[in-house]
N, C-alpha and C positions, 0 to 999 in steps of 0.2 A: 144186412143190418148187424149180423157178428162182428164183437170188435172186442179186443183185449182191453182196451183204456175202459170200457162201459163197464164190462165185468172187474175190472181192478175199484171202479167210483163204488160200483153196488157191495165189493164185499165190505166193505165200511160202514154199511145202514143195518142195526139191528132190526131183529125180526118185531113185525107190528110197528117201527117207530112211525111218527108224523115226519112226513117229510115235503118238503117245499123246494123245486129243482125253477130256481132263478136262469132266465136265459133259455128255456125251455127248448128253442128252436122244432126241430121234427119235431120233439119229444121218447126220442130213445130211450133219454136215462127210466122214466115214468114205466115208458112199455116191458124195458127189463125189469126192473123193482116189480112191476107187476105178473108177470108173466113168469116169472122168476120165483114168485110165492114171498118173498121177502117181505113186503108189503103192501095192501090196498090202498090204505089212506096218503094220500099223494095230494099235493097239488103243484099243478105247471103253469107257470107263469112268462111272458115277454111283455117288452116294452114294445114290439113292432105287428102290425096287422098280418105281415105277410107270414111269418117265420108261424106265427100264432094260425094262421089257415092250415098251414104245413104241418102241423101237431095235430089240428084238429082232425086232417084227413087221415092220417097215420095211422091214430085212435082208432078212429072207423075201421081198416083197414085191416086191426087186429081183434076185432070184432069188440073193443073197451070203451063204445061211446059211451056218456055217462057212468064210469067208472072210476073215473076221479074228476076234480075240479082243473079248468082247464080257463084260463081270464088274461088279460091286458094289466100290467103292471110294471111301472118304474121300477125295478128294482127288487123295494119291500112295501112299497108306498101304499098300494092299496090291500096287500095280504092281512085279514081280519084276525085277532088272538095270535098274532106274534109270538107272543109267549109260549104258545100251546107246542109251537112248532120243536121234533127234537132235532132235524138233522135238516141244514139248506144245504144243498150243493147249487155249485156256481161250475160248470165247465165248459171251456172254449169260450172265455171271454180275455181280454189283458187284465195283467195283473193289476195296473192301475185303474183299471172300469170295476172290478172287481171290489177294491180296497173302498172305494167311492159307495158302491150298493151298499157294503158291510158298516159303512158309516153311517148308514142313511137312517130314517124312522119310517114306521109306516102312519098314517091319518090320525092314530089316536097315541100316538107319540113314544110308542112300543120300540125299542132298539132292538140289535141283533143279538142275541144269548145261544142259542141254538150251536149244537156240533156244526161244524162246517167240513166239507170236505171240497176242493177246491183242485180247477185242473185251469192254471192260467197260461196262454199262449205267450207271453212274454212277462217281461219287466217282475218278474218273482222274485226279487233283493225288492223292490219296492213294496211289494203285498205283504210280506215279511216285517217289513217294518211296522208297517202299517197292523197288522196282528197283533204284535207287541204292543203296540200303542194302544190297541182296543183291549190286552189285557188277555188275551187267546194266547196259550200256549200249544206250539209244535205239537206235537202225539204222535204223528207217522210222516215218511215221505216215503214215495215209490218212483222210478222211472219206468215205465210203459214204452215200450216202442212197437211203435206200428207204422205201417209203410215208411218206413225209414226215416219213422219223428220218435223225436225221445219226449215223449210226454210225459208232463211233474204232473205227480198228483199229492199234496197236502190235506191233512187230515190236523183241524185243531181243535182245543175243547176252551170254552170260558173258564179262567180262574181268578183268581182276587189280585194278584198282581203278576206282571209277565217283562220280564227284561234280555235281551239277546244282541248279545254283540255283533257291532256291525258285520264282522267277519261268518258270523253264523251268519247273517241276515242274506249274506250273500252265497254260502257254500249251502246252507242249509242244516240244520240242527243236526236232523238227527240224518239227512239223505248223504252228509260226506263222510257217514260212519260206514255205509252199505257198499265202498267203494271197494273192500274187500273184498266181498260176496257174491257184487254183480256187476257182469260185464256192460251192461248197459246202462252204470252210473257211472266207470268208468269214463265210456265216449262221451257220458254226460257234459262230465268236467273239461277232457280234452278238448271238446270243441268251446267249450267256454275257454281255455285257456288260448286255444286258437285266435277266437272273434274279439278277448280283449287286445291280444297284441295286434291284430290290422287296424282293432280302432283306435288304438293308442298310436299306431304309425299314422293316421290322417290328422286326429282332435289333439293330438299331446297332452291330453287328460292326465292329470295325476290319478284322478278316482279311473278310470280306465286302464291305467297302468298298475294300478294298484288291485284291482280285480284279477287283471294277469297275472299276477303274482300270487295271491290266493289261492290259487284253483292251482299255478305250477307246482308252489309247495306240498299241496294236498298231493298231486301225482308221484311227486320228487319219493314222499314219505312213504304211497302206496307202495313203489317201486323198492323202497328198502326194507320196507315188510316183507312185502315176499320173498325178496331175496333171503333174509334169515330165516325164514318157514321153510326153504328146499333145504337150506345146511342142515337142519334138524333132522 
């Protein structure tokens, strides 16, 4: 059950907060938070019976039945005191299923406010947008790699107004600053700059062609930074 990506979502949750982990599946993230001393007050949630079996047994497994709340939910749909909640994570869902939960209410008509920290398998230029829209600004981005996946992990907080240029929305705020630093935001972008030029060679996409270019220029500019960091 060791995994860099779990340990990357957990160091994000301060100590004692509430936390509400949407998409629960096993329930790893829960068992780390908890097992991990971070914190008790948890609750895990899925919209599906099976994935929700598959947490429950886990639970057991690590000796934490009845150790936190554990239920069937859309989402945020039936999660009680909304508000109360400080921190949801959403990980291993698409960015667009994602964007969709964070828009939703739950029964007494509570929205999302809550830190989010957020690990989407795809379509992240749309969750992005979609953030901004909800008024959540950026705070952190990470790339995680494990078995040979570059997993994003986002971290944003509510504020009173939040605005991001498309170009962010797609490189990412603050993840195409880290491109310096870490080689595995690097191959990040590479292979984005890879997958828009074949898809731009099949769709002739302007917005696909225009992503390739984004992410080229980003590497273009990496590339001449360094270069004047060794002449120094």
């Amino acid at each position: 059950m060791k995994s860099k990506r779990i340990d990357k979502i957990i160091s994000f949750v301060g100590k004692n907060e509430k936390v509400l982990d949407i998409g629960t599946d096993h329930a790893y993230v829960p068992i780390y938070l908890y097992k991990s001393g971070i914190t008790t007050n948890i609750i895990a949630v899925d919209n599906n019976d099976k994935p929700l079996q598959s947490a429950i047994k886990n639970i057991k497994k690590h000796d934490l039945n009845g150790k936190f709340e554990v239920y069937k939910s859309d989402g945020v749909q039936n999660v009680k005191h909304l508000k109360e909640i400080d921190t949801i994570i959403i990980a291993g869902l698409g960015g667009n299923t994602i964007a969709k939960i964070l828009k939703g209410k739950n029964k007494d008509g509570e929205k999302v406010k809550s830190k989010l920290i957020l690990h989407p398998t795809n379509h992240e230029t749309n969750l992005r947008r979609a953030l901004s829209s909800l008024n959540y600004k950026i705070i952190d981005e990470e790339i995680v790699k494990e078995k040979n996946i570059n997993n994003l992990i986002i971290v944003a907080k509510k504020t009173k107004f939040s605005f991001m240029l498309p170009k962010n929305q797609f490189l990412g705020p603050k993840l195409k600053n880290k491109i310096f630093d870490d080689e595995n935001v690097e191959n990040y972008y590479i292979k984005k700059r890879d997958y828009y030029w074949d898809l731009y060679q099949k769709s002739n996409k302007n917005e696909h062609l225009k992503y390739h270019k984004w992410a080229k220029r980003l590497l273009i500019d990496f590339e001449i930074t360094n270069k004047n960091r060794k002449k120094k």
